[in-house]
N, C-alpha and C positions, 0 to 999 in steps of 0.2 A: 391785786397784783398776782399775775401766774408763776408760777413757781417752773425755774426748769425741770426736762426731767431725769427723773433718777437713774443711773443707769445703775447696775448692779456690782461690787467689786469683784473682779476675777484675778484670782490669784493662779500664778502658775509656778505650785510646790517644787522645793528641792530636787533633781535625778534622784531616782530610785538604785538603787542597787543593779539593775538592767540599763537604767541609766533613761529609761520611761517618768514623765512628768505629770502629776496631774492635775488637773483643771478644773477651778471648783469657784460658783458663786456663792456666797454666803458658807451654808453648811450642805448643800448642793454637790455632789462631784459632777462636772458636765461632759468628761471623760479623761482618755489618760493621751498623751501626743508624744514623739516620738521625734517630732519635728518643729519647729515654727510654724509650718504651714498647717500641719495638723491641729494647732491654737487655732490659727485664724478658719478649721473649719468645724472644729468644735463648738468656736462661738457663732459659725451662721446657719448651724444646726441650732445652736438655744436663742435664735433668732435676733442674736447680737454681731450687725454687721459692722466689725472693725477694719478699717481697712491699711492698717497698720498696726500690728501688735507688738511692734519693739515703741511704739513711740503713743503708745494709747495711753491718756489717762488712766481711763479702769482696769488696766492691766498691770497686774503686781507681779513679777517677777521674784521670785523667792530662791537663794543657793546660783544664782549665776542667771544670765541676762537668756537672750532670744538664741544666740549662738553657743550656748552652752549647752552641752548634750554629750558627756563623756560616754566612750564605750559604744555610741549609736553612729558613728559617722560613717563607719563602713557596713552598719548593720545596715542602715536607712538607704544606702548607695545598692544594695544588693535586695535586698527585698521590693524596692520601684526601677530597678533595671530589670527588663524580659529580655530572653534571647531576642538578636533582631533588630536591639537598641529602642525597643517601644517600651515606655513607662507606665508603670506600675500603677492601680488608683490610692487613697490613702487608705494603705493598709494597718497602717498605726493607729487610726481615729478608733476608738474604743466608744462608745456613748454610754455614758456613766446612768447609772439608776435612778 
């Protein structure tokens, strides 16, 4: 009988004090996101294509859900807005060690 397979748990910790989250499988950090979307590109950086990270099993939400991100709503609005109105790349994605 084949066993499904395993995917690995990702947790996405409490806001930081900056109000930065980090992103960690097992004992792993896979980096720090800044955003939701910075999740979902942290995990297709560690070769985990979620294509839903508010609604993923292996995504643990820890201190507040996918829309929780105090302190970063105007940071994140202003650091991927360029004069011009052309968007930013994700400058939040951190790739953890």
């Amino acid at each position: 009988m084949a066993h499904p397979t395993q995917h690995p748990h990702v947790v996405v910790h409490p806001p930081a004090l900056d109000g930065s989250r980090r992103v960690t499988a097992g004992e792993e950090t896979l980096g720090v996101a800044t955003h939701a979307d910075d999740v979902s590109e942290i995990l297709r950086l560690a070769d985990l294509y979620v294509t839903d990270v508010a609604a993923s099993d292996i995504v643990e939400w820890q201190g507040g859900g996918p829309d929780d991100w105090p302190g970063l709503s105007e940071h994140h609005e202003q650091h991927h807005e360029q004069p011009g109105g052309q968007q930013g790349g994700q400058q939040g994605v951190q790739k953890g060690t």
